[in-house]
DRENDO-1510 file (C-alpha; in Angstrom, 1 decimal, always signed):
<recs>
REC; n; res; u; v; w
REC; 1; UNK; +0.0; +0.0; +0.0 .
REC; 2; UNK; +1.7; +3.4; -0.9 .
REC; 3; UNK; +0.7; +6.9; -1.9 .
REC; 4; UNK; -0.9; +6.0; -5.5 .
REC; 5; UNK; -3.1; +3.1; -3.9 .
REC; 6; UNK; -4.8; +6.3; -1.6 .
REC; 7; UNK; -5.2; +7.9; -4.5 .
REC; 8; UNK; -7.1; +5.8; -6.9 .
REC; 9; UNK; -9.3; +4.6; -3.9 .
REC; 10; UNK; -10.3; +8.0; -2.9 .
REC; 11; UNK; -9.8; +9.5; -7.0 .
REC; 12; UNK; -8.4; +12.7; -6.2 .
REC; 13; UNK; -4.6; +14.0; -6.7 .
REC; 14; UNK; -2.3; +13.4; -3.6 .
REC; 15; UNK; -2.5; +17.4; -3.0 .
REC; 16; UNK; -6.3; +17.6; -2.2 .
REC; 17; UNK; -5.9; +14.2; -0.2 .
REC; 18; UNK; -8.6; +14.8; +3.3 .
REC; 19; UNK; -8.0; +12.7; +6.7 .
REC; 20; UNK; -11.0; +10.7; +5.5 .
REC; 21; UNK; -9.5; +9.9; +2.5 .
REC; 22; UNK; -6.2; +8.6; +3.7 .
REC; 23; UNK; -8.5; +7.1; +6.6 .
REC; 24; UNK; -10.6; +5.1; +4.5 .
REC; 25; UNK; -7.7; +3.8; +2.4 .
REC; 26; UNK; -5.8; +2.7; +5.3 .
REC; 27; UNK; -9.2; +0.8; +6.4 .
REC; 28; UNK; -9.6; -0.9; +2.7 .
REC; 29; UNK; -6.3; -3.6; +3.6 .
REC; 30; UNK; -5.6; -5.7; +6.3 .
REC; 31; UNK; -5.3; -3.8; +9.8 .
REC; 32; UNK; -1.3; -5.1; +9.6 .
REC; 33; UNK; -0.6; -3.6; +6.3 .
REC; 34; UNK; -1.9; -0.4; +6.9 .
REC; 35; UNK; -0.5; +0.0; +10.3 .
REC; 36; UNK; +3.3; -0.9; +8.3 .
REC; 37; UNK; +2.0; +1.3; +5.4 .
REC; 38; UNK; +0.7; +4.5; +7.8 .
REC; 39; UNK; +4.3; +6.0; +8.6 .
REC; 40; UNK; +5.2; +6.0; +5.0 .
REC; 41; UNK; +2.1; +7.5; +4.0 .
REC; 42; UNK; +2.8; +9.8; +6.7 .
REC; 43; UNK; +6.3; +11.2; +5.3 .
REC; 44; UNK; +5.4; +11.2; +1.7 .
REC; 45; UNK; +2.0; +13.8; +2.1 .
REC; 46; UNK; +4.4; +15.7; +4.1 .
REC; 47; UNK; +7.1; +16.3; +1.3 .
REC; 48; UNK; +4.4; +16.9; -1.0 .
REC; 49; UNK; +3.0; +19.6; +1.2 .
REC; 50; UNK; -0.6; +18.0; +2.7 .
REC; 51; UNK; +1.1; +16.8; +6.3 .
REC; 52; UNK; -2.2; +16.1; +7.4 .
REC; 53; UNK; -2.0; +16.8; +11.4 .
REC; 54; UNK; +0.2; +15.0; +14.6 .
REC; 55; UNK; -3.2; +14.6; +15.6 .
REC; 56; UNK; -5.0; +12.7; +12.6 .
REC; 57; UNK; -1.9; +9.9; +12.9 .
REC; 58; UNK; -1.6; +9.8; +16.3 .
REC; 59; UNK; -5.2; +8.4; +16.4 .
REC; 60; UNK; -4.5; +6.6; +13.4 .
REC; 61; UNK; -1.8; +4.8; +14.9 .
REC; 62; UNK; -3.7; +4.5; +18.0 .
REC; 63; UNK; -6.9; +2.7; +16.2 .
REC; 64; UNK; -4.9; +0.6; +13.5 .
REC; 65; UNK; -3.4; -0.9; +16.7 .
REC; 66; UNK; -6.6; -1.7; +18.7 .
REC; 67; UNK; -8.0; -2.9; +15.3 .
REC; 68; UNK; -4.8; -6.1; +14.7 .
REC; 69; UNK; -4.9; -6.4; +18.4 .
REC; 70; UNK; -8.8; -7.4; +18.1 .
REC; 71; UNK; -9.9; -4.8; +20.5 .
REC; 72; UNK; -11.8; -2.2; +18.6 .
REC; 73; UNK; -15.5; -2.3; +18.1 .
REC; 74; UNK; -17.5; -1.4; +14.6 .
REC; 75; UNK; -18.5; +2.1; +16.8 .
REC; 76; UNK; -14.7; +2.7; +17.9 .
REC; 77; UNK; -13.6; +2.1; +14.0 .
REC; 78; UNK; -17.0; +4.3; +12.8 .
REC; 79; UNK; -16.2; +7.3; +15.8 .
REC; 80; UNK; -12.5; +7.5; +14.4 .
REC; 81; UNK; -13.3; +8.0; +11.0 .
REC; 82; UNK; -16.2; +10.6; +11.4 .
REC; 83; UNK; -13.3; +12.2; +13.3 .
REC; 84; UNK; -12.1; +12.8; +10.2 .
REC; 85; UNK; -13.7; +16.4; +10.2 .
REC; 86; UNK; -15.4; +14.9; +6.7 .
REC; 87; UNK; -17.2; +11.3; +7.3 .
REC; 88; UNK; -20.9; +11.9; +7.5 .
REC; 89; UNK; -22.5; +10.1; +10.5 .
REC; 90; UNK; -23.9; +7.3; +10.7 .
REC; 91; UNK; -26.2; +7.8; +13.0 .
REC; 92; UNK; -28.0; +11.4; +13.2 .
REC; 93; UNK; -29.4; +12.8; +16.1 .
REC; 94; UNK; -32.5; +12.7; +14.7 .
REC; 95; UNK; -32.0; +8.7; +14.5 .
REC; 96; UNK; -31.3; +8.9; +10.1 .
REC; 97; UNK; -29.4; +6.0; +9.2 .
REC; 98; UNK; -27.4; +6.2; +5.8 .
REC; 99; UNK; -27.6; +3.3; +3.9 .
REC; 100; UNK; -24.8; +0.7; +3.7 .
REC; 101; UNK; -22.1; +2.2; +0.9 .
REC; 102; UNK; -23.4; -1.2; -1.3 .
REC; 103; UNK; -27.0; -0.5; -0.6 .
REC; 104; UNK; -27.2; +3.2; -1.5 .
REC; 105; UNK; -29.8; +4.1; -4.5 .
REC; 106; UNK; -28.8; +6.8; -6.9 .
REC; 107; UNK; -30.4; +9.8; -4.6 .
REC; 108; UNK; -28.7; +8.5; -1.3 .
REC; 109; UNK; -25.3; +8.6; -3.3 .
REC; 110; UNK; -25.7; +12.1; -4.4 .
REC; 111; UNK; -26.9; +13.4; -1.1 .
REC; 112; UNK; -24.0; +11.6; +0.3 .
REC; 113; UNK; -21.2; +12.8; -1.8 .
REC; 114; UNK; -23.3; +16.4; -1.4 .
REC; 115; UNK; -22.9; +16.3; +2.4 .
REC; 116; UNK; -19.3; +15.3; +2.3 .
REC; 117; UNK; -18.1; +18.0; +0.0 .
REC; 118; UNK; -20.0; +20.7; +2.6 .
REC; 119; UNK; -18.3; +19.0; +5.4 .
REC; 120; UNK; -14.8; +19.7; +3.3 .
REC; 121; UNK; -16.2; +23.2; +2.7 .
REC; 122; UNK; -16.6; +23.6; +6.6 .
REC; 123; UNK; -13.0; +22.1; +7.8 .
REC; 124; UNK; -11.5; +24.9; +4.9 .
REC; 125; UNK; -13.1; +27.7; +6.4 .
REC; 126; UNK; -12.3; +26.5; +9.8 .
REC; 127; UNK; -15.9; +25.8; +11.3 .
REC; 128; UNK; -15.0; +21.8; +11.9 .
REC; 129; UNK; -11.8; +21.4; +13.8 .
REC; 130; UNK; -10.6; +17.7; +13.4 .
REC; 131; UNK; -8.2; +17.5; +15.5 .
REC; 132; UNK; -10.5; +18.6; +18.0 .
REC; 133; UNK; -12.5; +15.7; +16.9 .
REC; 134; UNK; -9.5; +13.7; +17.3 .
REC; 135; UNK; -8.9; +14.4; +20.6 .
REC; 136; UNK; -12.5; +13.5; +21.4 .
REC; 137; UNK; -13.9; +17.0; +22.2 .
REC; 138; UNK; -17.3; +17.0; +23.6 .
REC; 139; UNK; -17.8; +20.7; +22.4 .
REC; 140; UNK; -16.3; +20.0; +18.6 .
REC; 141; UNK; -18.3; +16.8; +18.3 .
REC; 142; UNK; -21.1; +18.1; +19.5 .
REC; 143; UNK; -21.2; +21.3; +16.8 .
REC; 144; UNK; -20.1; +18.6; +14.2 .
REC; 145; UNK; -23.3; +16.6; +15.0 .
REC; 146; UNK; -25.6; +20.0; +14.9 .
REC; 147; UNK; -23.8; +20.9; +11.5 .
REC; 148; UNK; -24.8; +17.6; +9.9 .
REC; 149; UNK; -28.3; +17.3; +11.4 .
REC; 150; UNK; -29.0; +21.3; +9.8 .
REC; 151; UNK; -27.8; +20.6; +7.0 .
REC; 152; UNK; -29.8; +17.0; +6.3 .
REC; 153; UNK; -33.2; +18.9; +7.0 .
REC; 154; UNK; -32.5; +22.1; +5.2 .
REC; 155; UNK; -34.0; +22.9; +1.8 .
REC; 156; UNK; -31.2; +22.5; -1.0 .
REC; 157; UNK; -31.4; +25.0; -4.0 .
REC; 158; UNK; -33.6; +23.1; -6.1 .
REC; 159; UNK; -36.1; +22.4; -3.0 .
REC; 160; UNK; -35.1; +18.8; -1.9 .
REC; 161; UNK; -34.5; +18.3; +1.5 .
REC; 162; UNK; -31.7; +15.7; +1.8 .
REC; 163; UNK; -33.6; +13.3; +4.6 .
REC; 164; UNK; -36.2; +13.3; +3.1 .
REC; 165; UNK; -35.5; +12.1; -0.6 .
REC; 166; UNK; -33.2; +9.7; +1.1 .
REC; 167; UNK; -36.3; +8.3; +3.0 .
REC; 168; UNK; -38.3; +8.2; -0.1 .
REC; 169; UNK; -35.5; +6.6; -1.9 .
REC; 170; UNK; -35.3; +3.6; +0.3 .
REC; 171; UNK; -38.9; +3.3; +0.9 .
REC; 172; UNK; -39.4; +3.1; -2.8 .
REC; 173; UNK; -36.3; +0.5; -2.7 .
REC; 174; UNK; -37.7; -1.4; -0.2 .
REC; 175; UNK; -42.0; -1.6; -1.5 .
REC; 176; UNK; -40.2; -2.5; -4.9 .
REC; 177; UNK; -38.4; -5.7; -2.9 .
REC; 178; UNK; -41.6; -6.3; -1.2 .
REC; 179; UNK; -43.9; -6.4; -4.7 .
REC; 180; UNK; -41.5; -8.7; -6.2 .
REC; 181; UNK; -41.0; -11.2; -2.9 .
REC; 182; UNK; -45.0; -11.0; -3.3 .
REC; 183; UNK; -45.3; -11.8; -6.6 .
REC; 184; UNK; -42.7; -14.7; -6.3 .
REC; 185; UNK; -44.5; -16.4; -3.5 .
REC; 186; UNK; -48.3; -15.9; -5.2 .
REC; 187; UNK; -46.4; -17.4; -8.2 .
REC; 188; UNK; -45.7; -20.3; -6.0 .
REC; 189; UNK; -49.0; -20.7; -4.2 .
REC; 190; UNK; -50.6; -21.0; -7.7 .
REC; 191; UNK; -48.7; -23.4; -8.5 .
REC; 192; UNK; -48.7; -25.5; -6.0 .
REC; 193; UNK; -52.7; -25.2; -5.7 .
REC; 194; UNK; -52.9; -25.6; -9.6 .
REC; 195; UNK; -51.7; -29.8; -8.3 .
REC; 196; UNK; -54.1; -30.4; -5.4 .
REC; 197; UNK; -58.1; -31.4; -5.9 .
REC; 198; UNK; -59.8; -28.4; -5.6 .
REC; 199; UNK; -62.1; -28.7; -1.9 .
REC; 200; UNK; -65.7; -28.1; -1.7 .
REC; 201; UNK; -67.2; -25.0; +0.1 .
REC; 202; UNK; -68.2; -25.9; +3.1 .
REC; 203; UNK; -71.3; -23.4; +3.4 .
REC; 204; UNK; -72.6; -24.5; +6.6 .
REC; 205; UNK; -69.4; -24.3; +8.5 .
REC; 206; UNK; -69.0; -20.9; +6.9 .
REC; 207; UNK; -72.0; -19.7; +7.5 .
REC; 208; UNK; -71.8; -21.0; +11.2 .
REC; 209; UNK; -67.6; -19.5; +12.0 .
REC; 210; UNK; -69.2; -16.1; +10.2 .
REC; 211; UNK; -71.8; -15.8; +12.8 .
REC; 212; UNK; -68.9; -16.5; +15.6 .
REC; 213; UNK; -66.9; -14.2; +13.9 .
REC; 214; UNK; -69.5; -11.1; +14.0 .
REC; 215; UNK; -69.9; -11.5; +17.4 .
REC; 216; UNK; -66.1; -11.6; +18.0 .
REC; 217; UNK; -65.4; -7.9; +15.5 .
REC; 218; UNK; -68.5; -6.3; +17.8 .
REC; 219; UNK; -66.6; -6.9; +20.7 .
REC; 220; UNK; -64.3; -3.6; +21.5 .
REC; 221; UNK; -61.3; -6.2; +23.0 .
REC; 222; UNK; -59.0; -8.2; +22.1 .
REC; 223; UNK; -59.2; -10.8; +19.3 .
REC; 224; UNK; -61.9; -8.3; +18.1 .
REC; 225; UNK; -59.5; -5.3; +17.7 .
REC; 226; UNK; -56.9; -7.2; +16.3 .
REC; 227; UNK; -58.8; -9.0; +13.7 .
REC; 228; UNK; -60.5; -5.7; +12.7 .
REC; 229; UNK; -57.3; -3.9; +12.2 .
REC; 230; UNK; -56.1; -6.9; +10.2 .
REC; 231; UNK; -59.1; -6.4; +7.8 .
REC; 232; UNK; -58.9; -2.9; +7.6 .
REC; 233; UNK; -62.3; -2.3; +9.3 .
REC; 234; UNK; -63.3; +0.9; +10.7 .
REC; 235; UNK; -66.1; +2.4; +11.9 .
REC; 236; UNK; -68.3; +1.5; +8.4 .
REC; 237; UNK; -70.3; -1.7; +8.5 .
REC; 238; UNK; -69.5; -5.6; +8.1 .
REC; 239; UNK; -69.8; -7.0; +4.6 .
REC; 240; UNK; -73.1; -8.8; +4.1 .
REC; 241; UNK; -71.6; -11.2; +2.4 .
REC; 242; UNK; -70.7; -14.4; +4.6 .
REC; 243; UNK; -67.1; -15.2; +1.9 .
REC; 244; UNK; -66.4; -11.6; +1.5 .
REC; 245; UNK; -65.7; -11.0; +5.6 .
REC; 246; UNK; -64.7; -14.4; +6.1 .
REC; 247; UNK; -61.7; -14.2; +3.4 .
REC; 248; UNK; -61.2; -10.9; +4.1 .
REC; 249; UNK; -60.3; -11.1; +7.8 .
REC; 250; UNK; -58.4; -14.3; +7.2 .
REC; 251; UNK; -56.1; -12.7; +4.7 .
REC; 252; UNK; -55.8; -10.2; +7.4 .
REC; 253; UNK; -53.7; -12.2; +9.4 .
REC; 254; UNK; -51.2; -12.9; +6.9 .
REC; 255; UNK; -51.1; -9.1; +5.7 .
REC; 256; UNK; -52.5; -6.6; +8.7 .
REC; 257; UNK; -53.8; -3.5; +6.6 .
REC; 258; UNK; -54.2; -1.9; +9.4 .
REC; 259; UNK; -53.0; -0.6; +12.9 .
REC; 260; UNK; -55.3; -0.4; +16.2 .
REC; 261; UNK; -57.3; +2.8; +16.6 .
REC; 262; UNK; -55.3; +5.1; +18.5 .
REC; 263; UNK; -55.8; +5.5; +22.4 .
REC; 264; UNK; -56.4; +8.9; +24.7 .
REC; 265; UNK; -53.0; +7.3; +26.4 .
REC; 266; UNK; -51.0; +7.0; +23.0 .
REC; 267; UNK; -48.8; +9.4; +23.8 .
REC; 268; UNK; -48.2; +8.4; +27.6 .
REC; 269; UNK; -48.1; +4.7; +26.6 .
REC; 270; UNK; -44.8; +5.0; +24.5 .
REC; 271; UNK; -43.3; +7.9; +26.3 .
REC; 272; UNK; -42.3; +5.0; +28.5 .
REC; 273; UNK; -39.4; +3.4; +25.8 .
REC; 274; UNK; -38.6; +0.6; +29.0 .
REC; 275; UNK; -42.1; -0.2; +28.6 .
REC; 276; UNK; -43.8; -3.7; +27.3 .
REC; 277; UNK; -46.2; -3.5; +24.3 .
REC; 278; UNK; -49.3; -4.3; +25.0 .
REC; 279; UNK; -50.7; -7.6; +23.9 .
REC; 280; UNK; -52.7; -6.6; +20.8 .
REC; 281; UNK; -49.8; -4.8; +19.5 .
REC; 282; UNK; -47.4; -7.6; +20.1 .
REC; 283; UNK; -49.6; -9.8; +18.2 .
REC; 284; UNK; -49.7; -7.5; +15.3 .
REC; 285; UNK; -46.0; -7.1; +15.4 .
REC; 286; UNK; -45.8; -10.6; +14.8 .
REC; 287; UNK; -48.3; -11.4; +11.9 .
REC; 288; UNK; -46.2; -8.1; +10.5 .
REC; 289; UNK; -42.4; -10.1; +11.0 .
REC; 290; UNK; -43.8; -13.6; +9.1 .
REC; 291; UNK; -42.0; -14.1; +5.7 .
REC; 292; UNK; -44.0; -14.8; +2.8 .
REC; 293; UNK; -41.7; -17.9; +2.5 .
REC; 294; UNK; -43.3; -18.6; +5.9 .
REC; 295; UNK; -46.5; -18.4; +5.0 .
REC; 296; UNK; -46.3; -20.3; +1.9 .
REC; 297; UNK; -44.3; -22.9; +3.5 .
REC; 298; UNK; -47.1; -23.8; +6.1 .
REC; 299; UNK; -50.3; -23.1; +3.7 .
REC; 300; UNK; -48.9; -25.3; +0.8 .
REC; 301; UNK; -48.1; -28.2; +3.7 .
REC; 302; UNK; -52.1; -27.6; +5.3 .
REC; 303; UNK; -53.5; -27.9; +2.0 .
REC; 304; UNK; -51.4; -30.8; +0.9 .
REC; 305; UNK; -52.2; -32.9; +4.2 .
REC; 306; UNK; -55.9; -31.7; +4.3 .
REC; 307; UNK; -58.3; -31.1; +7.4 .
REC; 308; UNK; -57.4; -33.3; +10.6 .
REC; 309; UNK; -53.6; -32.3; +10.5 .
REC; 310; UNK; -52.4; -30.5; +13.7 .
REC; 311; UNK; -52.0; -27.0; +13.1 .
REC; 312; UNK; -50.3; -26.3; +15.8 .
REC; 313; UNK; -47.3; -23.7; +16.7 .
REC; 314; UNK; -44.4; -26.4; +16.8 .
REC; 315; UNK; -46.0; -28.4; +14.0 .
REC; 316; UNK; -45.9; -25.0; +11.4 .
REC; 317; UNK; -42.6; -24.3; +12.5 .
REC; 318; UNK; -41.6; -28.2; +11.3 .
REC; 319; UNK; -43.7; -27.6; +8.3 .
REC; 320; UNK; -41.6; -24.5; +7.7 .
REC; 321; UNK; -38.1; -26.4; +8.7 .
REC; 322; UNK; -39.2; -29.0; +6.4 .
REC; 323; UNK; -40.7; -27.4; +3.2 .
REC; 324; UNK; -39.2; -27.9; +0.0 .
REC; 325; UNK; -41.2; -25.5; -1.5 .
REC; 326; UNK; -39.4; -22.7; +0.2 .
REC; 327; UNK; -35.1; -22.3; +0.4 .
REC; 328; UNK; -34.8; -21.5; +3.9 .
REC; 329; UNK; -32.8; -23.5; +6.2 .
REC; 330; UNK; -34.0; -23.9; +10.1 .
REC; 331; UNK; -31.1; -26.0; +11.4 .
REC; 332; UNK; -30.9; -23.5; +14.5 .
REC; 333; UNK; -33.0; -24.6; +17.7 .
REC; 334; UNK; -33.4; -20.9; +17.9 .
REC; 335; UNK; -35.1; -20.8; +14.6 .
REC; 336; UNK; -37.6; -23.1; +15.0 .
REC; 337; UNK; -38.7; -21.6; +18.3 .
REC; 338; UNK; -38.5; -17.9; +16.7 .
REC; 339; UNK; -41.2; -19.7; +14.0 .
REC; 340; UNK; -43.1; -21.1; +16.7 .
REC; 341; UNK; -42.8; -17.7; +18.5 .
REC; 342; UNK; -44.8; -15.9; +15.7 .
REC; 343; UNK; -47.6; -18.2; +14.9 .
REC; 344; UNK; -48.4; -18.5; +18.2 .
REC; 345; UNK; -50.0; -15.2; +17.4 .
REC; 346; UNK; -51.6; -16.7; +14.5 .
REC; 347; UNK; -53.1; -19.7; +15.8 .
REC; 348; UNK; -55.7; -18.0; +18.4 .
REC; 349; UNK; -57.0; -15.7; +15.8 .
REC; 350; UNK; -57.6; -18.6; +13.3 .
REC; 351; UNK; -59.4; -20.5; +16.0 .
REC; 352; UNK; -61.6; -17.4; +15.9 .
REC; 353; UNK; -62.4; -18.3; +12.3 .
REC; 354; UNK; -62.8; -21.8; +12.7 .
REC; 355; UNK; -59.6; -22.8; +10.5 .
REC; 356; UNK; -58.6; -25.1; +13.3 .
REC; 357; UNK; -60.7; -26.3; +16.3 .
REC; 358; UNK; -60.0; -26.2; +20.1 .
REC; 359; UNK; -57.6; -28.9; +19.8 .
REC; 360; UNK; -55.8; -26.7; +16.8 .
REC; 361; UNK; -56.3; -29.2; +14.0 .
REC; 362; UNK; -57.5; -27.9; +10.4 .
REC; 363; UNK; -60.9; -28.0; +9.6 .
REC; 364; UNK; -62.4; -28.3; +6.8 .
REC; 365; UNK; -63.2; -25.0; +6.5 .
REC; 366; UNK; -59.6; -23.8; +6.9 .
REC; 367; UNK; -58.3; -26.0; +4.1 .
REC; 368; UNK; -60.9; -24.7; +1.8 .
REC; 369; UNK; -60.0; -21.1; +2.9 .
REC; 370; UNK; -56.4; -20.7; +4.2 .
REC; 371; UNK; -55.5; -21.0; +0.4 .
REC; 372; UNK; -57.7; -18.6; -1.4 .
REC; 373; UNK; -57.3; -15.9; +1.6 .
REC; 374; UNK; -53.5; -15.8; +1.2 .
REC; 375; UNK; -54.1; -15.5; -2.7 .
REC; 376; UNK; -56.2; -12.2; -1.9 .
REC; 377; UNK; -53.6; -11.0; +0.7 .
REC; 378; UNK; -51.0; -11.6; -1.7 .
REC; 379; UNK; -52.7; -10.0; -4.9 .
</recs>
């Protein structure tokens, strides 16, 4: 590693070389090399005028060493290179996150490159000090983290407000990888329905979990709230139609629509951060954590073994470990009781509907219906 190897990995000319850009070279070898490599780095910026600072090295020395030694942390590695005067953070105190440097979108890139070449604009005029930084000043860091946060939430010349398009980038990035997992797994279900016998309706045992099931969504507690907000339904009335509710709360449950109504005591409720969710919202937060590999896994195994199978939490999370129609490997203990975990969340809610009975074994009614509700949920 020498000179020309900081170079082409920052792509600038050794004279406009930053701390951040010898920093980040140094962290793109082997902790070893660079700590042989840093002196000579060291003495050839300095004959070519750009020294750098006794400061920047000494803490470059300092965290190469704890680096080989195995006795830095991410955080200690990340807190010495935004002490570089120019490294955005990683953390904002308004809780951004950027993206990983592989994951970044076209916009995140831009506003990244953006903030970095305000952050060199800063050290120039002398507003960020990074020796300071270096030194682990409370006062410099803490004006380094105000300068960042301003400038992430302030309107740039054409109108865009760097969080914000950030945001929008990812979520866009991340509805886009959720469409296409969706579409994958719907694929699938087709498919694997398009092989089984197609199972009668089973009107009376509709008609009979329906009237249940109205009872449960009039009552203002829990499963009724949770079911509700899995179906999307407000204030308006029920559906008339027995199928239309009964599929439409079932798919529910494997895609909420919905959160619960808010609460007078919202605000109180999670002002408490060491508090415990409540029970309808940990449920929720569980149906919201299954994979669509999960679910496919455990409705393509139901349907395949018909009404009379156990249904149980243990026994989906061995339909899951098991399933060839999914490629997901459970060999962890922990895995199969974090599967177990979730759809013990699931299982009480489709005893509401009558999918399984008291002794959570499929019915007939569930076999006929698990399928087509996950179709609707997924289309």
């Amino acid at each position: 590693m020498d000179l020309d190897f900081v170079c082409v990995h920052s792509g600038r000319p050794v004279t406009e070389l930053t701390r951040r850009d010898v920093a980040r070279a140094l962290l793109a070898v082997p902790s070893g090399v660079a700590l042989v490599a840093a002196p000579d780095l060291r003495r050839a910026l300095t004959a070519v005028g750009n020294p750098l600072s006794p400061s920047f090295w000494e803490s470059t020395k300092k965290t190469l060493g704890a680096i080989e030694a195995g006795q830095a942390t991410v955080g200690d590695v990340q807190r010495w290179l935004e002490s570089t005067g120019t490294e955005p953070l990683l953390i904002t105190r308004g809780f951004f996150v950027w993206p990983e440097e592989e994951e970044r979108g076209p916009v995140a890139r831009e506003m990244f490159d953006r903030l970095v070449s305000y952050l060199e604009e800063r050290v120039t005029a002398g507003e960020i000090d990074p020796d300071a930084l270096a030194r682990g000043d409370a006062g410099a860091r803490s004006a380094y983290e105000g300068m960042q946060e301003s400038w992430l939430n302030a309107p740039l010349p054409d109108g865009r407000v760097p969080v914000t398009v950030v945001s929008e980038e990812q979520d866009e990035e991340l509805f886009a990888a959720w469409d296409e997992e969706e579409a994958f797994a719907l694929g699938e279900l087709r498919r694997i329905l398009a092989e089984l016998p197609v199972p009668d309706r089973p009107a009376s045992d509709l008609r009979a979990a329906c009237v249940q099931l109205r009872q449960v969504l009039a009552d203002p507690g829990y499963p009724g709230n949770v079911l509700r907000a899995c179906a999307g339904y407000g204030a308006e009335p029920l559906p008339a139609d027995d199928e239309e509710l009964w599929l439409t709360v079932t798919a529910g449950i494997a895609g909420p629509i919905s959160d619960l109504p808010e609460e007078d005591d919202l605000p109180e409720r999670f002002a408490d951060l060491e508090g415990e969710l409540s029970h309808e919202d940990s449920v929720l937060a569980a149906l919201c954590a299954i994979h669509h590999a999960d679910w496919l896994a455990v409705v393509a195994a139901l349907a395949r073994r018909g009404p009379g199978v156990l249904a149980s939490p243990e026994r989906i999370a061995r339909f899951i470990a098991e399933s060839e129609d999914i490629d997901v490997r459970m060999d962890d203990p922990e895995d199969l009781d974090a599967a177990e975990t979730l759809f013990s969340s699931v299982t009480p809610l489709w005893a509401c509907l009558g999918i399984v009975d008291r002794s959570e074994v499929l019915t007939p009614l569930g076999r006929w219906g698990l399928p087509k509700a996950l179709e609707r949920a997924w289309s």
